[in-house]
C-alpha positions in Angstrom: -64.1 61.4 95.4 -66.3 58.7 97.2 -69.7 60.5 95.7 -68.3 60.6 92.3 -67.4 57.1 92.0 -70.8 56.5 93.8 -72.4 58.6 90.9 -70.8 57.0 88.1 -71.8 53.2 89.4 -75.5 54.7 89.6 -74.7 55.8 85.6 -73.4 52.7 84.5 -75.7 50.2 86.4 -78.9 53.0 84.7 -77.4 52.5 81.7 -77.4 48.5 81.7 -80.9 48.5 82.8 -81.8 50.7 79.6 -79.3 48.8 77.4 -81.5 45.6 78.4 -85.1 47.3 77.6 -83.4 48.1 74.4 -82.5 44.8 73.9 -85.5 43.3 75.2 -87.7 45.5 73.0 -85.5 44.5 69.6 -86.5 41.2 70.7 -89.7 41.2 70.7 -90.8 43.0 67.5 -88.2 41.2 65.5 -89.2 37.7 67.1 -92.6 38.5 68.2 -92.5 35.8 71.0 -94.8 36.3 73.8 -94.1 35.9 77.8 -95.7 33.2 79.6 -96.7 33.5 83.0 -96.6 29.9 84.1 -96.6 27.9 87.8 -92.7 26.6 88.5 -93.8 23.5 88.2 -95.6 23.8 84.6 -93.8 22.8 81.4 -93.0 26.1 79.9 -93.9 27.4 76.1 -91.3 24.6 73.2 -89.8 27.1 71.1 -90.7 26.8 67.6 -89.2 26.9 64.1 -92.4 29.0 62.8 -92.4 32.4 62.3 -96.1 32.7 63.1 -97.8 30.3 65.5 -100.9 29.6 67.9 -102.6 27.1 69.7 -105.9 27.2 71.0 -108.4 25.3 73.2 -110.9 24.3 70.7 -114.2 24.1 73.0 -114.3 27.9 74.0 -111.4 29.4 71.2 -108.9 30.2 74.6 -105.8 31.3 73.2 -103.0 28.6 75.4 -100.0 30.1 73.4 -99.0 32.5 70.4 -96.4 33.8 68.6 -96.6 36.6 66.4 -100.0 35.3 65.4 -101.9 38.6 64.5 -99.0 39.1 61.7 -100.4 38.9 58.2 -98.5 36.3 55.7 -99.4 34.2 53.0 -101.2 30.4 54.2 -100.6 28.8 50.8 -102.7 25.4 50.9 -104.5 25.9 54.2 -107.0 28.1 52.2 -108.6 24.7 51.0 -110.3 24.8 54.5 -112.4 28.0 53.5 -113.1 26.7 50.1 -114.0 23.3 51.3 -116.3 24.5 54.1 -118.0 26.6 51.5 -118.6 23.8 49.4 -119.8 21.6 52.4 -122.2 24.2 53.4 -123.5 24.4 49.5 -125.7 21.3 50.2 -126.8 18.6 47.8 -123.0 17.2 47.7 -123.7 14.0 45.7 -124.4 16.7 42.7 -122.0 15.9 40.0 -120.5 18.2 37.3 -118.7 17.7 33.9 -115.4 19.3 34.4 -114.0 21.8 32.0 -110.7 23.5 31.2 -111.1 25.5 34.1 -109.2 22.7 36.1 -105.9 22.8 34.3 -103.6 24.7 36.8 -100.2 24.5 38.8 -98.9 22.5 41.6 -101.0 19.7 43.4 -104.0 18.2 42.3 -106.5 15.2 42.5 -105.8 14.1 39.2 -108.5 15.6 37.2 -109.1 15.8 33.5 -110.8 18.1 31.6 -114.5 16.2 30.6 -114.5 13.9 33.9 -117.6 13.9 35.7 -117.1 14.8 39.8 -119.1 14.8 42.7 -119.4 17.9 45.4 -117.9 15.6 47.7 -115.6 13.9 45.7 -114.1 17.4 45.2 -114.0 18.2 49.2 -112.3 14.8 49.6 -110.0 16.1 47.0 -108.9 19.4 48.3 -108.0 18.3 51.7 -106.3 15.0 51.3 -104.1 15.5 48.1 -104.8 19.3 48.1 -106.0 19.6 45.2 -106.1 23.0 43.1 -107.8 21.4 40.2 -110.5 20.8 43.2 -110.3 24.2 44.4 -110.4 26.0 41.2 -113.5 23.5 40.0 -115.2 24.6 43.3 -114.6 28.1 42.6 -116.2 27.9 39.2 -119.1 25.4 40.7 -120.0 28.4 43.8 -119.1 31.4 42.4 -119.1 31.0 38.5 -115.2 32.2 38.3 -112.5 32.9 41.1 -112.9 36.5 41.0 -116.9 36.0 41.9 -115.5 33.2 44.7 -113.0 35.3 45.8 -116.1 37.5 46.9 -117.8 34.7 48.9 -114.7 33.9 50.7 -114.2 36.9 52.0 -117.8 37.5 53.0 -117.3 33.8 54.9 -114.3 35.5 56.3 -116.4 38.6 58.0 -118.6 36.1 59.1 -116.7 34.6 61.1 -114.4 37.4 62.7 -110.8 36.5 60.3 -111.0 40.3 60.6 -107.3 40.0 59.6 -108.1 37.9 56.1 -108.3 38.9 52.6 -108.7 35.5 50.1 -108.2 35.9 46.4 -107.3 32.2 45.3 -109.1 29.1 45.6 -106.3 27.1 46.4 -103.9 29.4 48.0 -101.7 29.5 45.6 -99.7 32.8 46.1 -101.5 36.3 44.6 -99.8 39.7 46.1 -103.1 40.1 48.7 -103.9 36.7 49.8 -103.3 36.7 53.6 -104.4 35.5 56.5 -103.1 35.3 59.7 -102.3 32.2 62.4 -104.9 33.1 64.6 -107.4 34.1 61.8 -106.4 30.5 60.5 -107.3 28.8 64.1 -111.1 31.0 64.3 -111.9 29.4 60.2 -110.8 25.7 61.8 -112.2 25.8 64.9 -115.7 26.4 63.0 -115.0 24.0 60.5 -114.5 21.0 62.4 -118.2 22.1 63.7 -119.1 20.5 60.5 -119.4 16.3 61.0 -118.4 15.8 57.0 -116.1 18.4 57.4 -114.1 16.5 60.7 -114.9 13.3 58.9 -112.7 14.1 55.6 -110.1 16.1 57.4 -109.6 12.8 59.5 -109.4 10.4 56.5 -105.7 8.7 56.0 -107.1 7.8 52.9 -110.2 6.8 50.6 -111.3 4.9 47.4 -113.8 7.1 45.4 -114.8 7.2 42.0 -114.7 9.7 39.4 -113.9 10.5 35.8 -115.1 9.6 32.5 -116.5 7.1 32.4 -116.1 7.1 36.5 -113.2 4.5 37.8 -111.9 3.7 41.7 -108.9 5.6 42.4 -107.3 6.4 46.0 -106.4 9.7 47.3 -104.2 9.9 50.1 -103.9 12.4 52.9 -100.5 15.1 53.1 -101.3 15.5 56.7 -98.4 13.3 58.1 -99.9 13.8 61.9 -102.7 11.5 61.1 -100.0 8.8 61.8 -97.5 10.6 63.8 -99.3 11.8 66.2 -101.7 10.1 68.4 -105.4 11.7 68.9 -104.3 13.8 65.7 -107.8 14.8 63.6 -106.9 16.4 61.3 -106.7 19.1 59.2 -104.5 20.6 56.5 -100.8 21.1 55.1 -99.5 23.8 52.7 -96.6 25.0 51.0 -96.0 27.5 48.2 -92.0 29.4 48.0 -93.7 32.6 49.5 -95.1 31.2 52.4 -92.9 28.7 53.3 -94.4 25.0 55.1 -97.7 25.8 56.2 -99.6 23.6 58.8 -102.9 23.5 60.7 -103.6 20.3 62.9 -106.3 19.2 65.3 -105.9 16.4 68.1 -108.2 15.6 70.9 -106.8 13.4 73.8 -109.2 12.7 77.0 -112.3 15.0 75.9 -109.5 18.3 75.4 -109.7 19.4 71.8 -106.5 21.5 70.4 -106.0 23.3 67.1 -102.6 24.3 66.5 -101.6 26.5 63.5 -98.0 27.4 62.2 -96.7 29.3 59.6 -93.4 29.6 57.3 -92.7 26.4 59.6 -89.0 24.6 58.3 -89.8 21.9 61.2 -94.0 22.1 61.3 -94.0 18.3 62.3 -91.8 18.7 64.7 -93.0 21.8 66.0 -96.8 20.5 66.3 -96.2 17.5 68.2 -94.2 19.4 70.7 -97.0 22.1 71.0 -100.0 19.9 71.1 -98.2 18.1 73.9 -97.6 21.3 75.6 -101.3 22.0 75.7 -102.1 18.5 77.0 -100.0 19.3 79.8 -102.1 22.7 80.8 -105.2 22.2 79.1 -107.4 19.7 81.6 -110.9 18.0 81.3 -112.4 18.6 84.6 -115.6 17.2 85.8 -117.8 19.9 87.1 -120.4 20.1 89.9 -123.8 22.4 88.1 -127.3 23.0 90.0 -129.6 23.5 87.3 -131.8 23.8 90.0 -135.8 23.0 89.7 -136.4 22.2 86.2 -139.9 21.2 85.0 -140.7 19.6 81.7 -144.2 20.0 80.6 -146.4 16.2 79.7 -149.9 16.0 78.0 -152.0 13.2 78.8 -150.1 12.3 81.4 -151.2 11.4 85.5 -149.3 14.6 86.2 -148.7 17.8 83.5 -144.7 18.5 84.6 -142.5 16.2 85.1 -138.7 16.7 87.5 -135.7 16.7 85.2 -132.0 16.6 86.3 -128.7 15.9 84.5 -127.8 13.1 83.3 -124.2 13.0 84.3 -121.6 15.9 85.7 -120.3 18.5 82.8 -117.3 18.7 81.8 -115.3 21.8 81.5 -111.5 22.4 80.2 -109.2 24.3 82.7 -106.2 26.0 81.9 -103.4 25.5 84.4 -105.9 24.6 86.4 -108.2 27.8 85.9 -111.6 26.7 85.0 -113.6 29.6 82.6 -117.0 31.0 83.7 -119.4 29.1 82.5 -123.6 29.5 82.5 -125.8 26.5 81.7 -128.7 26.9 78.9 -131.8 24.8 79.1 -133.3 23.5 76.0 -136.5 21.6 76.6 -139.2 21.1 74.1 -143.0 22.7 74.6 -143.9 19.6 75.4 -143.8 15.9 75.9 -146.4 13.1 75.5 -146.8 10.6 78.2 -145.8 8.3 79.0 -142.4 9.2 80.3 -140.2 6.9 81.9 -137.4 7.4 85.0 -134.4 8.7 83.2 -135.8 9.0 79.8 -134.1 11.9 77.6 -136.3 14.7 77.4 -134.0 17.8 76.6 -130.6 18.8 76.7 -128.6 21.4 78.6 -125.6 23.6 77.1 -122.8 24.7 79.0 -121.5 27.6 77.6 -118.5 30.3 78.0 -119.3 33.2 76.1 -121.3 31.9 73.1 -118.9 28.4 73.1 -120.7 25.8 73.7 -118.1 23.6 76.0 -120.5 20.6 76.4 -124.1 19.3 76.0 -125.4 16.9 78.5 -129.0 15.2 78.4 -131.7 16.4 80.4 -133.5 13.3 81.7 -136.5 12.8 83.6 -136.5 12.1 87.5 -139.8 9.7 87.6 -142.7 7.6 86.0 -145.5 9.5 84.4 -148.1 7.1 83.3 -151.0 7.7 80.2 -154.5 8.9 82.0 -157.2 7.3 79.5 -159.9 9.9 80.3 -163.8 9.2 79.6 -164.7 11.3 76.4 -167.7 13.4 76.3 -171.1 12.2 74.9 -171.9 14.1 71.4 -174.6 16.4 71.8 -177.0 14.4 70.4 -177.1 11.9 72.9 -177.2 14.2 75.5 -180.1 15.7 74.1 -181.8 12.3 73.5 -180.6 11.7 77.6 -182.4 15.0 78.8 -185.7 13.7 76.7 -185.8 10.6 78.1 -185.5 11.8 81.8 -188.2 14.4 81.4 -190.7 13.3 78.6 
């Protein structure tokens, strides 16, 4: 009697163990919400209203949370970012062009008509502050003579830069059956944008006076990206919304020398979600300043009183931890061939990168240790005189 009882405990306490994998496992796929092994004493993961999420340490791409964020949906507006880094990278961006009917499509726009004259620029600053698709579509026409020859160089960008989960048919993001990209594959194309100075610069403007048209007049476009003002150190970058993909956010803040990009997807609370994740990752993330040898470095002078000259750092670098873990990191040296003298005592002559894999986490100058002073040396007699010199002495 005593064993069987014993026998069916064992049963029923098996069986609840399973009946919680089971559980556990339904979980997960359906939510897709990753564990967190964090100190007691660290703020855990906010719970979000997004069905895809991730936010990242911008400096060296670490992943500091994630939520489903290899699933592939629809990014609606937040395509702008390819198309306007495309554009940026185009050159010659004070380039106007005469706008045709091309322009003429749904939703959002910068308030183009068909016959105004618009800059490259003027066309960036219109896809990422009032998302323009009469930008996007102009842009598309401008690069790739059509959207189906844009679509090409958008996915090409896309390879470049690892969205190995991507696949871009509009301009603007407006829906098409295989536009996709993913919240992670959304954080890889920001981080590298916001490498861009005009890029950071636009995606950081509130708002702006510029003219187009025709004849040209002053008009103001206005940001969507409510973060700019609710969030303080927010940079940037770019809302979207279309009935298929639901609220659609990407946003940037820095705070302290820590860079974050956050991403969420088919968001009904982005807002609220982003503030409370880019505060979570100020609470983990950490600059920390770091102790380096570079050890004996020697920069190379012509006509100096010496031909090398001692160079150290000119300040400690600064690396990010993560809940208190700070990455591997190795220090490149970039110094020219050479310098001219004279140099003076802490003078800049190169820089050295600190990098974790092939992120750059900071540059810090290179600057020389000591005086080296200009040797005037006695030039050489032409030949002539010499030989005049040798006839004189023995003639």
């Amino acid at each position: 009697m005593f064993h069987k009882r014993r026998k069916r405990t064992a049963l029923k306490v098996v069986g609840l163990i399973g009946l919680f994998a089971v559980i556990s496992a339904v979980v997960y796929a359906f939510f897709g919400i990753k564990s967190f092994a964090l100190p007691a004493d660290e703020e855990e993961v906010p719970s979000v209203s997004a069905k895809s999420m991730i936010l990242i340490e911008a400096s060296t791409g670490r992943v500091i949370a994630g939520k489903r964020e290899y699933d592939k949906l629809p990014v609606a507006s937040t395509t702008k970012i390819l198309t306007t880094i495309l554009m940026l990278e185009s050159g010659d961006l004070d380039t106007e062009f005469l706008m045709g009917s091309e322009i003429l499509v749904e939703g959002s726009t910068m308030g183009l008509l068909e016959g105004d004259l618009v800059s490259k620029l003027d066309l960036c600053y219109g896809m990422m502050l009032p998302s323009g698709n009469d930008a996007a579509n102009a842009t598309a026409y401008i690069l790739g003579g059509g959207t189906a020859g844009f679509s090409e160089l958008m996915n090409k960008k896309a390879a470049e830069l690892a969205m190995n989960d991507s696949h871009f048919v509009t301009p603007s993001g407006l829906h098409a059956s295989n536009h996709y990209s993913t919240a992670y594959d959304m954080a890889l194309l920001t981080r590298y944008a916001l490498q861009n100075p005009v890029f950071a610069e636009i995606c950081a403007t509130d708002s702006i006076k510029i003219d187009y048209g025709n004849p040209p007049y002053k008009r103001w476009l206005s940001n969507s990206n409510k973060l700019l003002s609710l969030y303080d150190g927010c940079i940037g970058v770019k809302t979207g919304f279309t009935d298929e993909a639901g609220r659609c956010l990407i946003s940037a803040a820095e705070r302290n020398g820590v860079k974050l990009i956050c991403v969420t997807l088919d968001a009904p609370n982005d807002w609220s979600d982003h503030k409370n994740l880019l505060d979570y990752g100020f609470s983990v993330v950490k600059p920390v300043e770091t102790m380096f040898d570079i050890g004996d470095i020697k920069a190379e002078i012509v006509g100096g009183d010496s031909d090398n000259v001692s160079v150290s750092l000119s300040r400690n670098p600064v690396i990010t931890s993560f809940n208190g873990e700070i990455p591997e990191t190795v220090c490149r040296i970039c110094l020219p061939t050479f310098n001219y003298a004279p140099v003076s005592s802490g003078q800049i002559l190169g820089r050295a990168e600190f990098l974790n894999g092939d992120s750059v986490i900071d540059t810090v100058d290179l600057v020389a240790t000591e005086n080296i002073n200009i040797v005037t040396r006695k030039q050489p007699k032409p030949l002539y005189y010499t030989i005049i010199d040798l006839l004189k002495k023995y003639v």
